[in-house]
Residue, then its C-alpha position, 0 to 999 in steps of 0.5 A: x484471521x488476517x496476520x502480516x504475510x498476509x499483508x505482505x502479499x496483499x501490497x504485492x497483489x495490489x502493485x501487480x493489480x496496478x502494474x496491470x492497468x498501467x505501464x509496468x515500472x518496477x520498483x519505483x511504483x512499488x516504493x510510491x505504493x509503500x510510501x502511500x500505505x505508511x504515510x499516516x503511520x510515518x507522521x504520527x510515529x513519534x507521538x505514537x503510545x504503541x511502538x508495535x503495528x501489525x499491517x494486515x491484508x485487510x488494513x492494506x486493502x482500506x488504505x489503497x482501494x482507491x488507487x484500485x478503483x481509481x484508474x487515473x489515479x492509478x496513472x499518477x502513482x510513479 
């Protein structure tokens, strides 16, 4: 069962990944990666019926596997 530690430390696995495969810039790779993981939610928050969101490891996964897989796009995430 996932639950949002799980979350947590599947956005950090993912930023170390991509840290990995490119230059290390901190912090700002893992603000664009946050940004990237909660862009859909930002813009339908304010027509949202649920005010609560649990992020789990595995919504974490789906919504940045491609930065994974993708190693040129990788690149373009600050």
């Amino acid at each position: 069962m996932s639950n949002s530690k799980d979350g947590i430390e599947a956005i950090a696995d993912i930023a170390h990944q991509v840290h990995q495969t490119t230059q290390n810039i901190g912090a700002r790779r893992l603000h664009t990666i946050l940004e990237r993981l909660l862009e859909d939610i930002s813009f339908e928050a304010p027509d949202a019926k649920k005010k609560s969101l649990a992020i789990d490891g595995d919504y974490v996964r789906k919504k940045l596997q491609d930065i994974l897989q993708n190693e040129d796009l990788s690149k373009f995430i600050l």
